[in-house]
C-alpha positions in Angstrom: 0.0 0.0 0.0 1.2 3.4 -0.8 2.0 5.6 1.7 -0.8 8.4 0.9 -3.3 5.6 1.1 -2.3 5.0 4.8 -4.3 8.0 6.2 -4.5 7.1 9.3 -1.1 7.0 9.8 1.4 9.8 11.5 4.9 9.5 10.3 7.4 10.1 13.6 7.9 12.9 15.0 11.2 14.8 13.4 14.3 16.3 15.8 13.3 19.6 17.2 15.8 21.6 15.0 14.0 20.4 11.7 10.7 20.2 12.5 9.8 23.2 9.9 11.8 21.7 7.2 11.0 18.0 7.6 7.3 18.8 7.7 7.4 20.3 4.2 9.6 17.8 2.8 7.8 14.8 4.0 4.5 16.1 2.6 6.0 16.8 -0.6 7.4 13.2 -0.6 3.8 11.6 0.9 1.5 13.6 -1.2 3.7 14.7 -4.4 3.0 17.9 -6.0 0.5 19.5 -4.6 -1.6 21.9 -6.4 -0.4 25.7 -6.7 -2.9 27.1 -4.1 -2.7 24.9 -1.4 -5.4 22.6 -0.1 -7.0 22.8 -3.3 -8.0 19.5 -5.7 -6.9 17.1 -2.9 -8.7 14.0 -2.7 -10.2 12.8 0.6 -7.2 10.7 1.6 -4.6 13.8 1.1 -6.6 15.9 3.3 -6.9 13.3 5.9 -3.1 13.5 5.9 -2.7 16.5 5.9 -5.1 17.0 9.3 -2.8 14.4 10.4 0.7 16.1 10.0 -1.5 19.7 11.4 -2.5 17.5 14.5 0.9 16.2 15.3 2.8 19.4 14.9 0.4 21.8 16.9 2.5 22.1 19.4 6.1 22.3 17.9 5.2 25.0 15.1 1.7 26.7 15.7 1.2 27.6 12.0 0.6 24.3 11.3 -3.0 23.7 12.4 -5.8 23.0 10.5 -7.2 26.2 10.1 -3.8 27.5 9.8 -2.7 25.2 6.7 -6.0 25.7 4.9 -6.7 29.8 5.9 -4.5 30.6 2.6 -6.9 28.3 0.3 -9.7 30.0 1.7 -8.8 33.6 1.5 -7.3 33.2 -2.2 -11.3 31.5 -3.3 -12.5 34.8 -1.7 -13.8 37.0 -4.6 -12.8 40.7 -4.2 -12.8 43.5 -6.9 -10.2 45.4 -6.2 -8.6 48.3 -8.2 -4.2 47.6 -8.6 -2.3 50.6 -6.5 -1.6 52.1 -10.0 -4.7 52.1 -11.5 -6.0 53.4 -8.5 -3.3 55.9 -8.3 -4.4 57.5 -11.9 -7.7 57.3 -11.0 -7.3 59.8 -8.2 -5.1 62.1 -10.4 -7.3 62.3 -12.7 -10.3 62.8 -10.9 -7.9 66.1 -9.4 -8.4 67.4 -12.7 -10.8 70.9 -13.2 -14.3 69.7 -14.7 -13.1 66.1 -15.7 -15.2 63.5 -14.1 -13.7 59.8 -14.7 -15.6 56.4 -14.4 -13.1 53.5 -13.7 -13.4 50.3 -16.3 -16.3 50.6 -18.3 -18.0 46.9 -19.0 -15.9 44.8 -21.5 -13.0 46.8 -21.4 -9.7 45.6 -21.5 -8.7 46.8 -17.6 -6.7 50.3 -17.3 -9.3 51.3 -19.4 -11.3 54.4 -18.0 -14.0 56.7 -19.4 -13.3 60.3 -19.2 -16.3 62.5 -19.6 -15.7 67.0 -19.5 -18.8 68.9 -20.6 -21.1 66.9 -22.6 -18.6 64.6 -24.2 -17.6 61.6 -22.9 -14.9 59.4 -24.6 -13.3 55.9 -23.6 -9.4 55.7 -23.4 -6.5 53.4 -22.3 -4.5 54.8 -19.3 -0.3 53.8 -18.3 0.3 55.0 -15.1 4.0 55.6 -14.1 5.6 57.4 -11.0 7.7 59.5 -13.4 7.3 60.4 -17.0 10.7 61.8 -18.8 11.8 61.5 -22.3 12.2 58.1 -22.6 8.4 57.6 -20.9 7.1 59.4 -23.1 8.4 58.2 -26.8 7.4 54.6 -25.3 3.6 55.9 -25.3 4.2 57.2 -28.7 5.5 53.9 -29.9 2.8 52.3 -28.0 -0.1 54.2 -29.8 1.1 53.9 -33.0 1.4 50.4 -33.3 -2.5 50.5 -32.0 -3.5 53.5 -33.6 -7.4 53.0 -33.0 -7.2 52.9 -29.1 -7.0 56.0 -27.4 -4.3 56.1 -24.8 -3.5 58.9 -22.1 -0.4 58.7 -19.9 -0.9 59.4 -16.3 1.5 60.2 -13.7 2.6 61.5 -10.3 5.7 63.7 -11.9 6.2 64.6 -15.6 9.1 66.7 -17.2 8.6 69.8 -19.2 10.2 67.6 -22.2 7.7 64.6 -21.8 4.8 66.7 -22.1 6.0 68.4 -24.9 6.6 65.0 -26.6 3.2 63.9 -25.6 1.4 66.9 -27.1 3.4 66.9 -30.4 2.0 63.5 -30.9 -1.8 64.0 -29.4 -1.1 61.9 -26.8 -3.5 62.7 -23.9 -1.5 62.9 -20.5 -2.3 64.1 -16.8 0.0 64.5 -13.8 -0.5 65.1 -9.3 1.1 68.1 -10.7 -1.3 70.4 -12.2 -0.6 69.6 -15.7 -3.3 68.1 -18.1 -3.9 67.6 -22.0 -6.8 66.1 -23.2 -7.2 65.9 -27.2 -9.9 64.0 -28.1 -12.5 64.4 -30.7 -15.1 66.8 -29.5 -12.5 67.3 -26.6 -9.9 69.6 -25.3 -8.8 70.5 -22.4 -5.4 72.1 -21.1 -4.7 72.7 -17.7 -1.3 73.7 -16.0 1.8 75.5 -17.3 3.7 74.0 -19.7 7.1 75.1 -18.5 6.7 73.1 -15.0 8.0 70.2 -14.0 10.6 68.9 -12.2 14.2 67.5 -13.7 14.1 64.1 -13.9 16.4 63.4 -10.7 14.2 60.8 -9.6 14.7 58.8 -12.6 16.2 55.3 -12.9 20.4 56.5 -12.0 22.8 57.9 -13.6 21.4 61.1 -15.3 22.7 61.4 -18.8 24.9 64.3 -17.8 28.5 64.8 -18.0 30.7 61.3 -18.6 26.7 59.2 -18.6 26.3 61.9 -21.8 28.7 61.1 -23.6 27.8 57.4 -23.7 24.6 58.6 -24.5 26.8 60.3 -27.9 28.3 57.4 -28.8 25.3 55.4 -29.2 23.7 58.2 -31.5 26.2 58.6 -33.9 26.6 54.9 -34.3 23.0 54.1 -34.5 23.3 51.2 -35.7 26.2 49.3 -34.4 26.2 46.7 -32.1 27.7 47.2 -28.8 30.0 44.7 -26.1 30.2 46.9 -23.4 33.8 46.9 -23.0 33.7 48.4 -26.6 31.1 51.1 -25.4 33.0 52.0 -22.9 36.4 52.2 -24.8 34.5 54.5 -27.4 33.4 56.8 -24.9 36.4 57.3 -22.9 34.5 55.5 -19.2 34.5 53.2 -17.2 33.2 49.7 -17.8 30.9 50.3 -14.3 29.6 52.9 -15.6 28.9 52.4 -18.8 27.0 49.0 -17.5 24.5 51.0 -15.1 24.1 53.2 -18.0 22.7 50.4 -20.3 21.4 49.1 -17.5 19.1 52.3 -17.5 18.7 52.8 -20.7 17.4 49.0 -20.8 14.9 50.1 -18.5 13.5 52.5 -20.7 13.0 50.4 -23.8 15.7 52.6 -25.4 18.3 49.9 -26.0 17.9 46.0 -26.8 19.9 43.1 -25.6 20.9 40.0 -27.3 22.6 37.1 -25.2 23.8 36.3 -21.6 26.7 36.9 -19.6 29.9 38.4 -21.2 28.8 37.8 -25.0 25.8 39.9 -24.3 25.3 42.8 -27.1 23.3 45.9 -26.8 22.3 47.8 -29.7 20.1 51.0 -30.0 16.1 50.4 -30.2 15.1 54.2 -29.9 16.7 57.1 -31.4 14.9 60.1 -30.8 14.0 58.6 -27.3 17.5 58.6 -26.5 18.0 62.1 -28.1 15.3 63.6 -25.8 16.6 62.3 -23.0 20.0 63.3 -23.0 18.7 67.0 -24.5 16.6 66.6 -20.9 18.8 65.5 -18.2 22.6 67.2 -19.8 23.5 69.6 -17.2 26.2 71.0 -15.6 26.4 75.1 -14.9 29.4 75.9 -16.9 32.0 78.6 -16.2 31.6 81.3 -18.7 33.7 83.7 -20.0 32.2 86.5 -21.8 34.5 88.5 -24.4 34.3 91.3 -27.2 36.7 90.4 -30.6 37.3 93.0 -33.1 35.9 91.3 -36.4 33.7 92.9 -39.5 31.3 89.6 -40.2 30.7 86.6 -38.1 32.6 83.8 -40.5 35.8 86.5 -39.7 35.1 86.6 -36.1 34.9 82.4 -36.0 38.0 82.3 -38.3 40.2 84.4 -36.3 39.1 83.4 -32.3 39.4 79.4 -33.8 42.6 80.4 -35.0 44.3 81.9 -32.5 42.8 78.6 -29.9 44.4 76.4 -32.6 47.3 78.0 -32.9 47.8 78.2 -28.9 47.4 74.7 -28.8 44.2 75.1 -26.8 41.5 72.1 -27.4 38.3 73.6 -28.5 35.0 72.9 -30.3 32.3 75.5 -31.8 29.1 75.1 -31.0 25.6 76.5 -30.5 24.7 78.9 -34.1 28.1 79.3 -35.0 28.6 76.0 -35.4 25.3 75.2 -36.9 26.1 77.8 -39.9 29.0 75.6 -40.7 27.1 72.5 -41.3 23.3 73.9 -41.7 22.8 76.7 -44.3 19.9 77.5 -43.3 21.2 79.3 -39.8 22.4 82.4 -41.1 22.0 84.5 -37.7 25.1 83.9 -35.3 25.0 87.1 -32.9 27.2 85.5 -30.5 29.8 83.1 -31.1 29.9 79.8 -28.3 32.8 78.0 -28.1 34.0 75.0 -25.8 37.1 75.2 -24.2 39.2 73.4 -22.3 38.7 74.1 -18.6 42.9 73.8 -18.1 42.7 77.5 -19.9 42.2 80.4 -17.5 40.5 83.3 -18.4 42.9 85.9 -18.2 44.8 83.4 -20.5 41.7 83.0 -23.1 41.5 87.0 -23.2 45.6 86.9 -24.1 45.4 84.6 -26.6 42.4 86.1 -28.3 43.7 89.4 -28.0 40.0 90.2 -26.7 38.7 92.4 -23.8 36.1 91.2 -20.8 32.5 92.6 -21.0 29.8 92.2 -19.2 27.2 93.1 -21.7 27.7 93.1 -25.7 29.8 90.1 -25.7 30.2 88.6 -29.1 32.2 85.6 -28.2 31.2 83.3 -25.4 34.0 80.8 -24.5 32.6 77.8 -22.3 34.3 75.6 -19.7 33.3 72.3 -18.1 35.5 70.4 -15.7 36.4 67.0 -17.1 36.4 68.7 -20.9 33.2 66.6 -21.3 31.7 69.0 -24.2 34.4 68.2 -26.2 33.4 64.7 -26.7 33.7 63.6 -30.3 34.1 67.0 -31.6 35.0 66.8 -36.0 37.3 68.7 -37.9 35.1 70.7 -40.8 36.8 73.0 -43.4 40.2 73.6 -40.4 37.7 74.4 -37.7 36.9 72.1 -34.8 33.4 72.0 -34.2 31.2 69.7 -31.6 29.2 66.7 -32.9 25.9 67.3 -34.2 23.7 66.3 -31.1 26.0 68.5 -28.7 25.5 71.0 -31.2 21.6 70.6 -31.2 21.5 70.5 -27.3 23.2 73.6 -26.8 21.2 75.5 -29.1 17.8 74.5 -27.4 19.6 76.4 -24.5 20.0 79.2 -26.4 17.6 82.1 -25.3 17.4 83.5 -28.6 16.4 81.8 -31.6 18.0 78.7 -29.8 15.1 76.5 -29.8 13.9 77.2 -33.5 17.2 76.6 -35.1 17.5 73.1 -33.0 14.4 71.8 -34.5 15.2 73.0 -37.7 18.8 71.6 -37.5 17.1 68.1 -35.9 14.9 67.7 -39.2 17.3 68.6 -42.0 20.4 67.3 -40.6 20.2 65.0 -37.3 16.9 62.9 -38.2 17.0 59.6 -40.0 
């Protein structure tokens, strides 16, 4: 007879010290495996046993009882509609909204799915909640709703970055946040609420920022779009460490933004998202650098970049145009360059820069800015173009979007005739 047929019987008792363990592994050996929810689908001679092994070990290990062993399988039959933390999360934002009034799940609806109603209209859509919504966030609901392009789909969450949103309404993508902000477009709806310029950086973000040595990974994977990386490679290319070049894939992972193929030290990682990646770093580069602000003698701008390169070059001081300036040289479409932005390398001191350029120190009509950043950072993958070193294209596009000026028009126009694929 086998020994699950022997209800009646109690195996003996186990040494103190492995009582816990023995129990479990004598029931797995006496009764096999057991159904996933526990006490479920046994047949009467199992569950004698069981009320066996609960009735001998009472008294060495009190969870082991009867109603102990089978409380579990009775809660989990317990039918209880409850709303996920998330769902109920964007639920509450969005009922923070001005004049939006939200029913949760309407009847055959996939769940997430809410029904927003503001005046008279009242539409059905598909909600993602996340805790933060950057760049990255943001081109992953865009990607999201264009591969289902019949579902309406609104982003919801409890921080959002200036960028994001900006992404979001460039693509009609509805989107809410415990900030303030809202943007509902909808047919037969719209509704804006909040300030467009708020939000907080993305600090709280999966670590590191793309900032500073993090950034120019970021580079390296944008101008080689579509090689495919070791990470000892990756980190060669960019001038890092290996560590830090992991947690920065590691992030980037996280984000959909890059792809993986293999295990272990073979594994490859190749770029999934391009202008998710762009965003991001255009979001999160940082860094206040040191600026020095100087007036050079010139008639036209090309003079006035031909003579201040020169005279870097030709004091041996590395160096890269950038911002307008730079984009002239490689867009003709940017013909205005008031000001003239150069990197330089932060070993240079000021009084040395004015020396060299022959130039005087102003406070206000500057027409030659001369940047510094400790770790020379900005000069990442700078190019040589017609005896002038310039930055790389995306450097070039991020610092004009920081341009007060016509920074931020010239950066989109320099994104869609030169930088886009």
């Amino acid at each position: 007879m086998r020994p699950e047929e022997r209800a009646g019987d109690v195996p003996p008792p186990f040494p103190p010290r492995r009582v816990a363990r023995g129990i479990v592994q004598t029931e797995r050996h006496l009764l096999g495996k057991l159904p996933e929810r526990v006490g479920l689908g046994l047949d009467p001679a199992q569950r004698r046993l069981r009320f066996a092994f609960s009735q001998h070990y009472a008294e060495t290990l009190d969870i082991f009882t009867e109603s102990g062993i089978f409380t579990h399988a009775v809660n989990i039959m317990k039918s209880v509609n409850m709303q996920s933390p998330s769902e109920a999360d964007a639920l509450r934002i969005l009922r923070e909204v001005p004049g939006l009034t939200v029913e949760s799940r309407p009847p055959n609806k996939d769940k997430g799915s809410v029904v927003i109603k503001f005046g008279s209209e009242r539409r059905a859509v598909a909600l993602e909640f996340k805790k933060l919504a950057n760049a990255a966030t943001a081109w992953h609901v865009v990607h999201t709703a264009e591969a289902r392009p019949t579902v309406a789909r609104m982003l919801v969450a409890s921080e959002s970055t200036a960028e994001a949103r900006a992404i979001l309404m460039r693509h009609g993508i509805a989107f809410a946040d415990a900030m303030g902000n809202a943007h509902i477009e909808l047919p037969g709806l719209l509704l804006h609420v909040g300030d467009s310029s708020r939000g907080r950086p993305s600090t709280k973000a999966m670590p590191p920022r793309l900032s500073g040595k993090a950034g120019v990974i970021a580079q390296a994977l944008l101008l080689h779009p579509d090689r495919v990386w070791h990470i000892g490679d990756l980190a060669k290319e960019a001038a890092v460490s290996t560590a830090l070049a992991y947690r920065v894939l590691n992030r980037l992972g996280a984000e959909s933004i890059i792809e993986t193929e293999g295990k272990g030290p073979t594994k490859l990682r190749r770029l999934a998202d391009f202008p998710a990646l762009l965003d991001l770093w255009a979001e999160e580069e940082g860094g206040r650098p040191t600026r020095t602000r100087a007036f050079v003698l010139a008639q036209t701008p090309r003079q006035l970049i031909e003579k201040v390169t020169g005279d870097l070059q030709e004091a041996k001081l590395d160096h890269a145009l950038t911002g307008a300036a730079a984009a002239s040289l490689i867009a003709p479409f940017v013909t205005a360059v008031p000001v003239v932005e150069l990197w330089v390398t932060a070993l240079a001191a000021p009084n040395e820069l004015h020396s060299r350029l022959g130039s005087e120190a102003v406070g206000e009509g500057a027409n030659v800015i001369l940047l510094q950043q400790r770790g020379d950072t900005p000069l990442a993958f700078r190019v040589r173009t017609n005896e002038t070193w310039i930055s790389n294209r995306f450097r070039i596009y991020v610092d004009l979007l920081k341009d007060p000026r016509r920074g931020r028009e010239q950066a989109q126009r320099l994104r869609s005739e030169v930088i886009d694929r």
